[in-house]
N, C-alpha and C positions, 0 to 999 in steps of 0.2 A: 341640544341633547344628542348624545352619542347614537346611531343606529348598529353600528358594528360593536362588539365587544370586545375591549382593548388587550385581552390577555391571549384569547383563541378566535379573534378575528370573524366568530360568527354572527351572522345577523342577529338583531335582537326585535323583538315584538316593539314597537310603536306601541306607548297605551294611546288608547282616545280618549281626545279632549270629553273633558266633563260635559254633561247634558247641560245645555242652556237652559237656565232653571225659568219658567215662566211666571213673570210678574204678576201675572192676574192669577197664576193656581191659587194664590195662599185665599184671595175673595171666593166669598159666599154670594149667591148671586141676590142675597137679599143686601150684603153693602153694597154690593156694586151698584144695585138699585137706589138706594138711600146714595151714592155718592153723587149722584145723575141731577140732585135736587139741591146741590151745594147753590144756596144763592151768589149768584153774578159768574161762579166758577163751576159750578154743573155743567157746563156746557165740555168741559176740557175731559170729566169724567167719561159723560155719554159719547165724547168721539171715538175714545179711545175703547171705552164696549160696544159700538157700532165696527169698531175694527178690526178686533180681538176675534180669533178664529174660539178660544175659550167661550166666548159667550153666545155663539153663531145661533146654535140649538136652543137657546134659553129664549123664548117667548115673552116672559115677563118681563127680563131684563130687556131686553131688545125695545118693549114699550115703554119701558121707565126710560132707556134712554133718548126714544124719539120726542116724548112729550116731556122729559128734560132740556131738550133741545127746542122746541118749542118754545117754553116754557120763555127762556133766553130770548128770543126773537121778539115775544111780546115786550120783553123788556128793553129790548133795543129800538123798537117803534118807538116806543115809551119817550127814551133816553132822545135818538135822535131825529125822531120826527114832532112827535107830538108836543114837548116841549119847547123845540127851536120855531115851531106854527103859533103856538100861543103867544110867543116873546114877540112876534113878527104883528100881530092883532092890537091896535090902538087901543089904551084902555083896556084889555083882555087881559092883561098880565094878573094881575089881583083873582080875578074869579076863575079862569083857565088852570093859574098855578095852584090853586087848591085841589081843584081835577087834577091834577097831574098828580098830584103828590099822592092825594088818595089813591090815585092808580097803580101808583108803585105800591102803595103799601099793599093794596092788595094782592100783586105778584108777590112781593115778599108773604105775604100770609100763603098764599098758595103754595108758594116753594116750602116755607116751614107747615102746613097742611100733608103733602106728599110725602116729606120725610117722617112724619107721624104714620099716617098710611102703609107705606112702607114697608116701613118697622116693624108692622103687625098685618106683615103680610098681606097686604090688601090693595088688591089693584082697583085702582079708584080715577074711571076718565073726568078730566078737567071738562069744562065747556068748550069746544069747538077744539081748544091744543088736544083735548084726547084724541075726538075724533080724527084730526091729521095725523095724529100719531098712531090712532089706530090702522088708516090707509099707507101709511107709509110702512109700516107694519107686512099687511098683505100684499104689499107688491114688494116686498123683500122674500116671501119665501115662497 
């Protein structure tokens, strides 16, 4: 782009570049909330509203996404401890893998739980994920 003007050589005004438009304006902080509780991929929501200067002030989102993140970690005990311990148990495989599985299901129900909650506006602590979510919470602000 030309700064001089080609005919009478005078400076010309620079426009400025377009405002960066911020990806999180267009969320309501009640999706943002509900996105926190996406099963197995909640986690990628909640980092990115732990991050987000847009959500800094918002308290509820801020819990939806700690105890989304939680949320996640129970399911990765799940995924990589608890089930590769039972397969390790002689004989345990049969009765262990039924625990396991129920357990996941239960996360799954929890995650689909939350995003109901949610939805209708209602902050609702899990058993012990709220409470870390809640502490992680207050030592955030």
């Amino acid at each position: 782009m030309d700064v001089f003007c080609a005919k009478c050589g005078t400076r010309q005004a620079v426009p400025a570049p377009p405002p960066n438009p911020d990806f999180l304006g267009s969320f309501t902080p009640r999706t943002a909330s509900m996105l926190c509780y996406i099963p197995v991929l909640g986690w990628i929501p909640s980092i990115v509203v732990l991050a987000s200067p847009r959500f800094r002030s918002e308290r509820t989102v801020r819990f939806h996404a700690f105890q989304g993140l939680y949320l996640f970690v129970v399911w990765l005990l799940l995924d990589w401890v608890f089930v590769p311990f039972t397969h390790a148990i002689p004989g345990g495989r049969a009765p262990f893998g039924a625990v396991a599985g129920l357990l996941h299901l239960a996360v799954f129900a929890a995650w689909f739980w939350m995003i109901v909650k949610t939805a209708q506006e209602q902050v609702f602590h899990l058993p012990i994920v709220g409470e870390l979510a809640e502490r992680s919470l207050a030592e955030q602000l």
